[in-house]
N, C-alpha and C positions, 0 to 999 in steps of 0.2 A: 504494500500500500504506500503510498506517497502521502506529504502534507498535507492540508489542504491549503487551497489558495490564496485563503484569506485567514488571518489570524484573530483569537479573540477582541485585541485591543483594535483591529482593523473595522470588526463588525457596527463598534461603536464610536469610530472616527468621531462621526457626524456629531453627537453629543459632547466630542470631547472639544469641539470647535466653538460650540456656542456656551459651554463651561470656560473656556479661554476667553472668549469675548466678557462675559460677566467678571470673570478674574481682572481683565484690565480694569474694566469701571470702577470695581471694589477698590484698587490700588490707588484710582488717580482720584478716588473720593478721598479717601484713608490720607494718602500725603498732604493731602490740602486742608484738611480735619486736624491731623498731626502740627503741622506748620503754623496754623492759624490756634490752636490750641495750647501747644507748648505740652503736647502730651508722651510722654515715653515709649507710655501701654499702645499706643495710636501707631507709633512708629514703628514698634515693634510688628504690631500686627500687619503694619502693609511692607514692612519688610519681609513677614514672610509670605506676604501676599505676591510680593515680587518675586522667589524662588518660585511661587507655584506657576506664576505666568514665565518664568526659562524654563522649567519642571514640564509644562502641559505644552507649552512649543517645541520641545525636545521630542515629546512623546508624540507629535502629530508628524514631528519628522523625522523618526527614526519607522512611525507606522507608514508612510509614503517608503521608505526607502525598503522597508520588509516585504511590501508590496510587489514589488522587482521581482523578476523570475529567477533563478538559480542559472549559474553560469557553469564553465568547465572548473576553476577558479572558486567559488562558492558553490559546491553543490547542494546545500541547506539555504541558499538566497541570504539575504539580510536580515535572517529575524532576529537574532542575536543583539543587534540594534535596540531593540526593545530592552531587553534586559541590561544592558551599557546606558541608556536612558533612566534608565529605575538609580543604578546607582549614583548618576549624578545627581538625580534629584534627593537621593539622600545624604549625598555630601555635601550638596550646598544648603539642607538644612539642618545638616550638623555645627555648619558656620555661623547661620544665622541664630540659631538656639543662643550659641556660645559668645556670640557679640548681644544680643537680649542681655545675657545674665549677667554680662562685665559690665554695661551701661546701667543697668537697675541697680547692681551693688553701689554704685560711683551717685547714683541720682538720690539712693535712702539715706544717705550722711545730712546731703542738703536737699529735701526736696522742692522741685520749684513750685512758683504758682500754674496751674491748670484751668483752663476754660469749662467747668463740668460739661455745661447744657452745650455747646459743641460739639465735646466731646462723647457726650449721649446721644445724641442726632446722628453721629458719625455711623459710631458703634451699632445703632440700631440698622441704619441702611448696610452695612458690611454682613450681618447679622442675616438680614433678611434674604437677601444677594445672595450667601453663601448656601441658607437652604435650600433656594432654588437649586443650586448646583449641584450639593448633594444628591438631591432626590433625581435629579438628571444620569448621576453615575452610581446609582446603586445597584442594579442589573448587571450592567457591565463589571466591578470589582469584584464578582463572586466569580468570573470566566477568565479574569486577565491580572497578573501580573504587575503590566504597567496602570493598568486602570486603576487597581486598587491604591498603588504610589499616589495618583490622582484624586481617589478618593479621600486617603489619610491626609493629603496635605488639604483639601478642602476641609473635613472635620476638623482638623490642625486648626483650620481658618475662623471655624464655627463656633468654635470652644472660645477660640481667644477673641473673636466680637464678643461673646459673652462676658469675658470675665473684662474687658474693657468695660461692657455696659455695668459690670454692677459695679469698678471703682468708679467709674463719672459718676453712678448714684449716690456712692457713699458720699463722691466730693460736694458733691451739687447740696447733699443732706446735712453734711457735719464740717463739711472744710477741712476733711485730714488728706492732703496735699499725700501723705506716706502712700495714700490706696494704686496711685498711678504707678508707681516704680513697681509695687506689689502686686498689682496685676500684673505687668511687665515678665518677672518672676515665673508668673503662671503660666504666661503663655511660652516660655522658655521651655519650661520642664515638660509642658504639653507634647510640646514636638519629640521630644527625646526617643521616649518607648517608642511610638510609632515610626522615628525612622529605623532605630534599630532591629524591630521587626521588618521591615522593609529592607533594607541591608541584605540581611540575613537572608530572605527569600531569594534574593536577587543572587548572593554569592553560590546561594546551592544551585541555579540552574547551571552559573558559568562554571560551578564544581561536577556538573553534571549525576548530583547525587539524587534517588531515587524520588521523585518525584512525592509531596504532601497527599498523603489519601490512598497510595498505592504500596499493599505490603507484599515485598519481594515473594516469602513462602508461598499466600497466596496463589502470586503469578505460575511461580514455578508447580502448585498443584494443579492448576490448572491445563498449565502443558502437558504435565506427568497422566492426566486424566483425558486426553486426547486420545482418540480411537487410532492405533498404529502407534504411537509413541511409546519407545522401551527407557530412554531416558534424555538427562535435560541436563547441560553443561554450559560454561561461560556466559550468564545469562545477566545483561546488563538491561535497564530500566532506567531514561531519562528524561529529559522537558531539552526541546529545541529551544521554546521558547513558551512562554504561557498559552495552555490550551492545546499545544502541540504536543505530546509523549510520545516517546520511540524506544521501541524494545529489540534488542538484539539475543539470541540464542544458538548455541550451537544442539540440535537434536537429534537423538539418536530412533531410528527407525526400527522399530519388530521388522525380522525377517518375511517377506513377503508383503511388505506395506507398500501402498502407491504412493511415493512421495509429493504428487502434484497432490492428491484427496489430503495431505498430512500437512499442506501448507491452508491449502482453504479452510481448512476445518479452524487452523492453530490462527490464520488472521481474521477471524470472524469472531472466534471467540475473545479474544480481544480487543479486539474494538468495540465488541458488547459490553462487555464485563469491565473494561477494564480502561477505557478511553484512548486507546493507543492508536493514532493519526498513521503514526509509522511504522511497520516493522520487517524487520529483516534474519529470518531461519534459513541456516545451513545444516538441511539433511541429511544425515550420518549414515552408515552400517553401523554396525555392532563393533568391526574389529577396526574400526577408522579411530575411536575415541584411544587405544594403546599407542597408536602413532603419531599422535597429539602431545601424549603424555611424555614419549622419549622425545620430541622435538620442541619442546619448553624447557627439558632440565638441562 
């Protein structure tokens, strides 16, 4: 079987464009809210509003370049891309977290004056903006990879309009100038987990380690439990790329077995079971897997 042609983060381009589009507005509301308010928390938040607009343009252009066909030279095409995309986006808000949290410590010695009700106007349009967006890509983040990056750094987004909105309230309520750097704070720590969950995902595809939701034994009873199959050797289980899994096996055939019936069988059943887009079995005898064994030691 072959990939297919179009990748999960591709299926949902379209959404992730007009999520892109609402991300600028968010930012060029937020800097102008920020600037005009003298707020930390404001800044912070459309800083990291501004990763997610390189974050979400990366990912529309790395899903355009996935889209390419497979050459002599790439024979997997560019979907790789996608996951090289995911980790920049959580390198650059590893950056931003860590500039958040050094400006907030530096701002709670002296806090400045704050425009609350600005700042609460701002906050609430960011706020609202970002739901939209959410609910845009939540379909998508449960099939893709990059989407989900997309997702989390919108949540990332949602969380920290929020905790924006509730210091402009404290400020606007009591005047503790402290709430702005302390939101600041919050929204720093917010991003943390979720890129390092993010990270994480992203390292295991380019590690090419066995794909989340898929257990090896499983796989291999599976094969073992194929009509003709005597047994099941070197049997790897990957992600091309989000949505895409490919499995490779070396199989050994019962004597008498028709090897074309022991591949149909073995690529059906996995792609039922098992989501696998690609895969690739080499047919054995019985006495092929001894001459395997003296030509690795």
């Amino acid at each position: 079987m072959t990939p297919s042609s179009e990748s999960a983060s591709g299926r949902h381009a379209g959404r992730l464009r007009i999520v892109l589009g609402i991300t600028i507005l968010i930012l060029v509301v937020e800097l102008a809210g920020a600037l005009l308010s003298n707020s930390l928390a404001l800044l912070a938040d459309a800083g990291h509003v501004f990763t997610d607009v390189a974050g979400l343009s990366l990912t529309l252009i790395a899903i355009r370049f996935a889209a390419r066909p497979a050459t002599p030279k790439r024979t997997y095409g560019h979907y790789r891309l996608e996951i090289l995309a995911a980790v920049v986006n959580a390198v650059l808000l590893f950056g931003v977290a860590g500039l958040v949290l050094v400006e907030a410590w530096r701002r709670l010695a002296h806090p400045p004056e704050v425009a609350g009700p600005l700042m609460l106007g701002t906050a609430l349009v960011g706020l609202c903006a970002n739901a939209v967006s959410l609910w845009m890509l939540r379909r998508g983040q449960r099939e893709s990879l990059n989407l989900r990056g997309a997702y989390l750094e919108v949540l990332g987004d949602l969380l920290g309009s929020l905790a924006v909105v509730v210091a402009a309230g404290v400020i606007a309520w009591t005047g503790l100038r402290a709430a702005d750097p302390l939101a600041s704070v919050a929204v720093g720590l917010m991003i943390l987990p979720r890129t390092v969950r993010l990270l994480r995902e992203a390292v295991d595809v380019l590690l090419e380690a066995t794909p989340r939701g898929i257990d090896l034994d499983e796989v291999r009873r599976h094969i073992l439990g194929a009509p003709g199959v005597a047994d099941v050797h070197d049997l790897h289980v990957w992600s091309i790329t989000s949505g895409l899994n490919a499995v490779s096996a070396h199989v050994v055939a019962e004597d008498g077995a028709d090897p074309a019936e022991v591949l149909d069988h073995l690529a059906r059943c996995l792609d039922g079971d098992f989501d696998v887009a690609h895969s690739t079995f080499q047919v054995e005898p019985r006495d092929r897997r001894a001459l395997e064994d003296v030509a690795h030691e």
